[in-house]
N, C-alpha and C positions, 0 to 999 in steps of 0.2 A: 547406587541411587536409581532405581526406576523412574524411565520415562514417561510419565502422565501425561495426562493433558495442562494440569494447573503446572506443572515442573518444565512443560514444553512452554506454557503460555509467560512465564516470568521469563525465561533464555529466550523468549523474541522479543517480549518488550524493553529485555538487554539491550539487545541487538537493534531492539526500532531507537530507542533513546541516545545509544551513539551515533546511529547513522545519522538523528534528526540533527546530533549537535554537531557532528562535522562539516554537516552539509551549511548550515547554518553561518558555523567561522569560515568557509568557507565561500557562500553566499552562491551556494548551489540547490536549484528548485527539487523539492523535494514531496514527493506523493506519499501522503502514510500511510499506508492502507492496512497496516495493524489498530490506528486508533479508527477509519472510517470504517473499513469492512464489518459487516452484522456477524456477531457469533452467532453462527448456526448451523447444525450439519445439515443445511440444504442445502450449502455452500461448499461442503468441503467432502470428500470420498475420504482422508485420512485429513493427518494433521499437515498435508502437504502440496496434495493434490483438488483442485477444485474441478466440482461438478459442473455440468454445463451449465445451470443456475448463478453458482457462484462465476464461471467464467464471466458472465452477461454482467453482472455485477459490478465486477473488478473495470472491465471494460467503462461503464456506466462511469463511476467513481474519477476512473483516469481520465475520461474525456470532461467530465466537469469541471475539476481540476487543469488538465495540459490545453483544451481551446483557449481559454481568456489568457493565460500565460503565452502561449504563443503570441496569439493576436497580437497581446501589449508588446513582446520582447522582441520578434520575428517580423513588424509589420512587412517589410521589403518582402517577404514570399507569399503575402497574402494576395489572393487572387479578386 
């Protein structure tokens, strides 16, 4: 079976839909950045590596996400 893009993109969103659901029963915070990230390759150098664009991105994504979670979760280390 050749590995495509479309045959690469269904084995992650495998992969993101266990993780979301264990994190889940588990009641573990969880950033998805298979359903947030922009399909683009101005984001990505392959199917694995991201461009400096996509790193700024990813970056971007996680901190909108992990600041308000922290804040709420972590008050005691807030400065």
């Amino acid at each position: 079976l050749p590995l495509n893009g479309a045959v690469y993109w269904k084995i992650l969103q495998a992969f993101n839909e266990t993780t979301n659901r264990v994190a889940a029963e588990n009641n573990v915070f969880v950033i998805d950045l298979g359903a947030q990230m922009p399909k683009s390759t101005e984001y990505l150098y392959d199917m694995l590596h991201f461009t400096v664009a996509g790193a700024q991105k990813v970056s971007e994504i996680v901190f909108e996400a992990l600041a308000p979670h922290l804040a709420e979760n972590y008050q005691e280390f807030k400065k």
